[in-house]
C-alpha positions as CSV (number, residue, x, y, z in Angstrom):
1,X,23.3,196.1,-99.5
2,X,20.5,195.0,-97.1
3,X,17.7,197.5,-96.8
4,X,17.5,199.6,-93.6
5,X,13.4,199.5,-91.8
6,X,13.2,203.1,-93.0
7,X,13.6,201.9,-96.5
8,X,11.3,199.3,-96.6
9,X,8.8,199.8,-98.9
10,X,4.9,199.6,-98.1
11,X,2.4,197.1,-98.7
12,X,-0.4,197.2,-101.0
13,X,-1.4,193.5,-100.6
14,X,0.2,190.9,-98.9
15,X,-0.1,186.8,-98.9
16,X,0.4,185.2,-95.5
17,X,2.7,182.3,-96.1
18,X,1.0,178.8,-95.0
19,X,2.9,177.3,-92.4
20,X,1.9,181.0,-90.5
21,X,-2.0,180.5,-91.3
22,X,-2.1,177.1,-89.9
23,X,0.3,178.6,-86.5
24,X,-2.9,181.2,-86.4
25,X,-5.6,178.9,-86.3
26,X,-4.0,176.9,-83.8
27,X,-4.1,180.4,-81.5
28,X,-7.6,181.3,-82.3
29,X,-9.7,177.9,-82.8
30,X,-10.0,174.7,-81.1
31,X,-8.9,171.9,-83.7
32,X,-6.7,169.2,-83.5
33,X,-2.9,169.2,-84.7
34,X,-0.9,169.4,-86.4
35,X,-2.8,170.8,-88.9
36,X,-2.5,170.9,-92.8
37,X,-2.4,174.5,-94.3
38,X,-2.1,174.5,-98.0
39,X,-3.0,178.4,-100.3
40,X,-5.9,178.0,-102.5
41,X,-6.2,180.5,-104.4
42,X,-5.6,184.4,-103.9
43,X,-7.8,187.0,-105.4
44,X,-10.7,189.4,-103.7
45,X,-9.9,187.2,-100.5
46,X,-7.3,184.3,-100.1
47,X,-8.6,180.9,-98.9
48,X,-6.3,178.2,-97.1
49,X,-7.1,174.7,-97.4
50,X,-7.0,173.3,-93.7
51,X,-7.2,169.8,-92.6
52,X,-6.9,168.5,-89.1
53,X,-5.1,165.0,-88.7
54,X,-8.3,162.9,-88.8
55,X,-8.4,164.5,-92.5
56,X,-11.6,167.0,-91.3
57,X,-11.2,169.9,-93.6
58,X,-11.9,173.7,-93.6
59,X,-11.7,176.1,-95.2
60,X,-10.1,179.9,-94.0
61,X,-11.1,183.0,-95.5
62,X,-8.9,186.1,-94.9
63,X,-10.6,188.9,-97.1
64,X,-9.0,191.5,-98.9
65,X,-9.2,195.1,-98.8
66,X,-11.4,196.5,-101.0
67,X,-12.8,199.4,-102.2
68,X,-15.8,199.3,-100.3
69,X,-14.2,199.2,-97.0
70,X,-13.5,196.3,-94.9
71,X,-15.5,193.2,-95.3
72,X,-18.8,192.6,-93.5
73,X,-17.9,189.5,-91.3
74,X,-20.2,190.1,-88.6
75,X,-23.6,190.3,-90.4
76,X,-22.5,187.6,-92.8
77,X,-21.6,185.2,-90.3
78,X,-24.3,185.8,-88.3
79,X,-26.9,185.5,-91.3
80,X,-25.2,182.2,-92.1
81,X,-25.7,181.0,-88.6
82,X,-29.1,181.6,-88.6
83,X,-29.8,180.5,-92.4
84,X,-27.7,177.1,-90.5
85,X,-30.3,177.1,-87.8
86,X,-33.3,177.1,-89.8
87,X,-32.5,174.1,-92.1
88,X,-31.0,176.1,-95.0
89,X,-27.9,174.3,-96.3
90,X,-25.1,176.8,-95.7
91,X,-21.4,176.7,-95.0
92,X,-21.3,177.7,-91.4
93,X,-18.6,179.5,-89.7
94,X,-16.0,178.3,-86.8
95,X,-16.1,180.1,-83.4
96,X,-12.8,181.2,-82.4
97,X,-11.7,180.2,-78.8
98,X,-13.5,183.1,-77.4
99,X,-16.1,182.5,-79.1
100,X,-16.3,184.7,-81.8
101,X,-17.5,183.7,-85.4
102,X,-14.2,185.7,-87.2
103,X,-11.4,187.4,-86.1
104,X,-8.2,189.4,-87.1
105,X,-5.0,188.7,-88.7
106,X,-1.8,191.1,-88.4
107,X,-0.9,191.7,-92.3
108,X,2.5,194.0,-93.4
109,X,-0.6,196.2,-94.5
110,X,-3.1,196.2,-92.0
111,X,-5.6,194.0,-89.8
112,X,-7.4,191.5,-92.3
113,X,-11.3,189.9,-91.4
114,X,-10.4,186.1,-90.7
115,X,-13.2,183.6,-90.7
116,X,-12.6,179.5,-90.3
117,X,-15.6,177.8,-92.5
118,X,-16.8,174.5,-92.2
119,X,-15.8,172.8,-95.5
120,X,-18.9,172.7,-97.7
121,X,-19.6,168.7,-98.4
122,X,-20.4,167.3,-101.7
123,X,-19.2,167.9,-105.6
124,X,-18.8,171.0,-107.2
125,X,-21.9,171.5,-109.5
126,X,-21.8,170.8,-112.9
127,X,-22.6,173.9,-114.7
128,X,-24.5,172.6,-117.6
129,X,-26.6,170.5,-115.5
130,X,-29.9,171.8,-115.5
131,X,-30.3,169.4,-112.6
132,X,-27.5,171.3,-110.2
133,X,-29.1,174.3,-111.4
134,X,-32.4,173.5,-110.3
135,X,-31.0,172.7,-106.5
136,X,-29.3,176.0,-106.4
137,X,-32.6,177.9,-107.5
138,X,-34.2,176.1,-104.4
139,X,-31.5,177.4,-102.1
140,X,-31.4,180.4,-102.9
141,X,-35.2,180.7,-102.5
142,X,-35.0,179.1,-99.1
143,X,-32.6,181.6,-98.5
144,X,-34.5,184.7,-99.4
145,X,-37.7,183.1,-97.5
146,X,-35.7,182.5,-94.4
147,X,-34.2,185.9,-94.6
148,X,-38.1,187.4,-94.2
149,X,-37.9,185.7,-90.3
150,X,-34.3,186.6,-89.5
151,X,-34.1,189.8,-87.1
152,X,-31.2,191.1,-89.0
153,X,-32.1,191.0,-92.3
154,X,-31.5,194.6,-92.7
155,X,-28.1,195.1,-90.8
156,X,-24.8,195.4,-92.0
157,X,-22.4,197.9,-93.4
158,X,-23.2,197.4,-96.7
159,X,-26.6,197.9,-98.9
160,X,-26.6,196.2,-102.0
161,X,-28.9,199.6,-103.6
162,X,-27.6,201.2,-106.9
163,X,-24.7,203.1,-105.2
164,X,-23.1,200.1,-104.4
165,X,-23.6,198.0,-107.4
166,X,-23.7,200.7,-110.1
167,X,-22.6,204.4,-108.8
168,X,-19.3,203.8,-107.2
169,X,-18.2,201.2,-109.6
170,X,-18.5,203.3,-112.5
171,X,-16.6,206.0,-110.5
172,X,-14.0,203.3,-109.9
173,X,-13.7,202.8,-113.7
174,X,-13.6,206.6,-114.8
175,X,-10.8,207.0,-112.2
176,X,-8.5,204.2,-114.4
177,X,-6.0,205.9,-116.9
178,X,-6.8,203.5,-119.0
179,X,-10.2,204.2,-119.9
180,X,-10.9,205.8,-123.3
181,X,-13.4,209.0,-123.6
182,X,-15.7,206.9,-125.6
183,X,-15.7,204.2,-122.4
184,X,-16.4,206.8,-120.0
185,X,-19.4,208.7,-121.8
186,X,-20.9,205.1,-122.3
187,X,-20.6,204.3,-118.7
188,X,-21.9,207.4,-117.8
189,X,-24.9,207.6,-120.0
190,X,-25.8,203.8,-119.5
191,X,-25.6,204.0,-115.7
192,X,-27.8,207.0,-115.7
193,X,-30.3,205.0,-117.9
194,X,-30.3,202.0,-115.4
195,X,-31.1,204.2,-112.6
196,X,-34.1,205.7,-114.1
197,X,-35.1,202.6,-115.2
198,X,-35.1,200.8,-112.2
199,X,-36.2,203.5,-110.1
200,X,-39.4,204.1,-112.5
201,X,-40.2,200.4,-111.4
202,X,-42.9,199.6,-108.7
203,X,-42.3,198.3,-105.6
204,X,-39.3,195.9,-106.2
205,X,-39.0,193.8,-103.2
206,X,-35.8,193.9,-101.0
207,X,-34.1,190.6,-98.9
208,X,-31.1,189.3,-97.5
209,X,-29.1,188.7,-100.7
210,X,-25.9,185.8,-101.0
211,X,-24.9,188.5,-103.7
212,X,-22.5,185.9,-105.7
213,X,-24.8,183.4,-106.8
214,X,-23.1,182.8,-110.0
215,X,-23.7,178.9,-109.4
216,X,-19.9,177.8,-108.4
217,X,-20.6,179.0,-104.6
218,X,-22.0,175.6,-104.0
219,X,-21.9,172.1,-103.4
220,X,-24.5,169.6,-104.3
221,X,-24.6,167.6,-101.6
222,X,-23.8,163.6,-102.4
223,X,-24.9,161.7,-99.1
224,X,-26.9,161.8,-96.3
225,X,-31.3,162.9,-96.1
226,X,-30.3,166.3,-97.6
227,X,-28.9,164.5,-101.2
228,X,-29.0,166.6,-104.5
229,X,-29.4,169.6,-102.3
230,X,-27.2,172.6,-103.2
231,X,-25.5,173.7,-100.4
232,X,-24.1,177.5,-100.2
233,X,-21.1,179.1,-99.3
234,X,-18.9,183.1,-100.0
235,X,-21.8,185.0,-99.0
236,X,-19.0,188.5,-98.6
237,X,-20.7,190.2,-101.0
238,X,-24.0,189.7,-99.4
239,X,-26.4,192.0,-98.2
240,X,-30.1,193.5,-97.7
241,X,-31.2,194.8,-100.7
242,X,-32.3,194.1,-104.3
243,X,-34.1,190.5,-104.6
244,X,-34.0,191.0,-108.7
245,X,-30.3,191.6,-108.2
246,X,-29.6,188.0,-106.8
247,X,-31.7,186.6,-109.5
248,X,-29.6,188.3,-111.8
249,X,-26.3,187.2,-111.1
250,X,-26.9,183.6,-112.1
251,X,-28.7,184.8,-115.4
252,X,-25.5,186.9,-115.9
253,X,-23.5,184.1,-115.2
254,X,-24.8,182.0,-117.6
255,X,-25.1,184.4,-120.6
256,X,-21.7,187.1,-120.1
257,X,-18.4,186.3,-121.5
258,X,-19.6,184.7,-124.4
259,X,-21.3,181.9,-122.4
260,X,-24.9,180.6,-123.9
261,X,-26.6,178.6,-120.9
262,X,-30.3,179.6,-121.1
263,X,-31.1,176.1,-120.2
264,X,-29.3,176.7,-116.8
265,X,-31.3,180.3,-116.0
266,X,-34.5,178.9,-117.1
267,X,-34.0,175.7,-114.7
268,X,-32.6,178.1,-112.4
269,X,-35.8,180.1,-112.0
270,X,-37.8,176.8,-112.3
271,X,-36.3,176.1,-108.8
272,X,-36.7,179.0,-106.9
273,X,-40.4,179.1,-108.0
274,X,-40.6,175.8,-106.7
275,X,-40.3,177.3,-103.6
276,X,-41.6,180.9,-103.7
277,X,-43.1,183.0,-106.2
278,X,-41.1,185.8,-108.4
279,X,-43.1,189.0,-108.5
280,X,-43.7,189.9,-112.0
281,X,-41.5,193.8,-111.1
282,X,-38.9,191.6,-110.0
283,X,-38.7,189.0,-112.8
284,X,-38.7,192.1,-115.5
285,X,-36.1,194.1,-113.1
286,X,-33.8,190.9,-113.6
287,X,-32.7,192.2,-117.2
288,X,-32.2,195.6,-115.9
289,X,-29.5,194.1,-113.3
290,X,-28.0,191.8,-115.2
291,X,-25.7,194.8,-116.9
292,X,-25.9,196.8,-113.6
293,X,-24.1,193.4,-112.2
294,X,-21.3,193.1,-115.2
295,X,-20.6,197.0,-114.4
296,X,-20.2,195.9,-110.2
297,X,-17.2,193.2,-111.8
298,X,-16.0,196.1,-113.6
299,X,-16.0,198.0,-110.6
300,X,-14.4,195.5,-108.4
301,X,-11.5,195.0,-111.0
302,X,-10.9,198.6,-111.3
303,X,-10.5,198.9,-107.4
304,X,-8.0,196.3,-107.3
305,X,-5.2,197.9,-109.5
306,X,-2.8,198.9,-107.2
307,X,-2.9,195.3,-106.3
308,X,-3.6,193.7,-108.9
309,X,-1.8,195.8,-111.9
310,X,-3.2,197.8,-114.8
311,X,-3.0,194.2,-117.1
312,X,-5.9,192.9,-115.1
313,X,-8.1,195.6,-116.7
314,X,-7.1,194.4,-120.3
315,X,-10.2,193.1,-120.9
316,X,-12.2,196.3,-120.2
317,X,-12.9,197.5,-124.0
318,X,-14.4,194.1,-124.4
319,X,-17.1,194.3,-122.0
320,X,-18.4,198.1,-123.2
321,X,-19.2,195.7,-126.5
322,X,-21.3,192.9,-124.1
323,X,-23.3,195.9,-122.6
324,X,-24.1,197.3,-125.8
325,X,-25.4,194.3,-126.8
326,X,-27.3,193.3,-124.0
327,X,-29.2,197.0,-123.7
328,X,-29.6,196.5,-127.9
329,X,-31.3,192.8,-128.0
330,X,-32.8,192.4,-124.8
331,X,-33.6,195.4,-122.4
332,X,-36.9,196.2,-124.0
333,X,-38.2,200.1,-124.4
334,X,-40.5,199.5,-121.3
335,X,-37.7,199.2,-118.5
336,X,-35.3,201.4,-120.8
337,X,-38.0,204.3,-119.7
């Protein structure tokens, strides 16, 4: 028995088949065809592989609905432009035919942001190369100083400030069925501490953030004058605020899910310093943000179970244990208040 329309059922996420994507960006962008459209991967966004005949490739990023709210596609592409403009190596977006840096797809549930990157050049960076890391602490700090002379640093719809990273992603995670009592008091208690803790800190300095600088949203660049150079890309969950929170993602990366790459933060910071001093509230905030940032993936994974399914939350009585240990060994009484 076929299904009637009145039956259909909504919804919550949707892939757009290939063949589609590739009949899109032919209506919206000016690249030769017939083009190649291949899925990537699908997750908080899906990326297409694209290539045109002469085998140029890009890369198209239709985000995901999350809980935040739609994705912030106009600041982010226009920060990117300007980083572009400026000498910073960045991934740069696509105008669309009328001349717009994203646009709009027609999903079963809902319009999705759709922007057409230029494909970021060079290898993927080793991460236990203290040499790739290096490159991407330079970046990053040519990012932050650039940000300081860009007239938008402080638009957007999003503020990466403690409701975003830590308040509304513990909510998300206290709203899950699957969270014990004992996860929920932690969560509870430990954000409150984090708060007072940074917020009893001194003038912690503020920028235009990438926000996922976790060291695999980069290329090192292989050829031309800009060689060894890291170049940047998935700034979505980007923003103005918290300088010691960008730090922190890449010292998280390298030390959560039982990962032990202190080598890589410490040539990490050695990098960015290379470029532009670390105020000494900042450098001490890092350790402070380094759990608020494992409590944002929480967050994130918590607001993606209607899509997503309650088995992608399996891990979540795990990472209560890497918190623990983090505010035990290394969050000294000082920044704990």
């Amino acid at each position: 028995m076929i299904a009637s329309q009145s039956e259909l059922l909504r919804a919550a996420y949707s892939t757009a088949d290939a063949d589609s994507v590739a009949a899109f960006v032919v209506a919206n962008y000016d690249l030769s065809t017939p083009l190649e459209c291949i899925l990537l991967q699908r997750g908080f966004n899906d990326s297409f592989s694209v290539r045109t005949p002469d085998r140029t490739r890009y890369v198209l990023r239709m985000s995901g609905r999350r809980r935040r709210g739609d994705a912030d596609v106009d600041a982010e592409t226009k920060f990117i432009a300007y980083l572009d403009s400026v000498g910073v190596p960045v991934s740069t977006a696509v105008p669309t035919r009328a001349g717009s840096l994203f646009c709009e797809a027609a999903m079963s549930e809902g319009l999705r942001p759709v922007v057409l990157f230029r494909y970021a050049d060079g290898r993927p960076p080793n991460l236990d190369s203290v040499e790739d890391a290096r490159a991407q602490g330079v970046t990053l700090a040519r990012i932050h100083a650039a940000s300081e002379r860009f007239p938008g640093r402080q638009a957007g719809r999003y503020r990466l400030d403690l409701d975003h990273l830590l308040h509304r992603q513990v909510a998300a995670v206290m709203e899950l069925k699957e969270a014990t009592e004992e996860t929920r008091g932690y969560l509870s208690e430990l954000s409150s501490r984090l708060a007072a803790s940074v917020d009893a800190l001194p003038d912690l300095n503020w920028t235009r953030c990438h926000g996922d600088c976790h060291g695999v949203n980069a290329h090192i660049l292989t050829e031309g004058p800009n060689t060894g150079q890291a170049q940047f890309f998935d700034f979505d969950d980007g923003g103005f605020g918290y300088l010691a929170y960008d730090l922190a993602v890449h010292l998280w990366a390298q030390i959560s899910f039982q990962r032990r790459r202190h080598a890589i933060w410490l040539a990490f910071i050695e990098g960015y310093r290379s470029v532009r001093p670390i105020a000494q509230a900042d450098f001490d905030a890092v350790a402070l943000f380094v759990p608020i940032r494992h409590i944002w993936l929480m967050g994130e994974y918590a607001g993606r179970v209607a899509e997503w399914g309650t088995e992608s939350m399996a891990w979540l009585g795990q990472q209560e244990k890497f918190l623990q240990a983090w505010e035990a060994e290394k969050l000294s009484p000082s920044l704990l208040g």
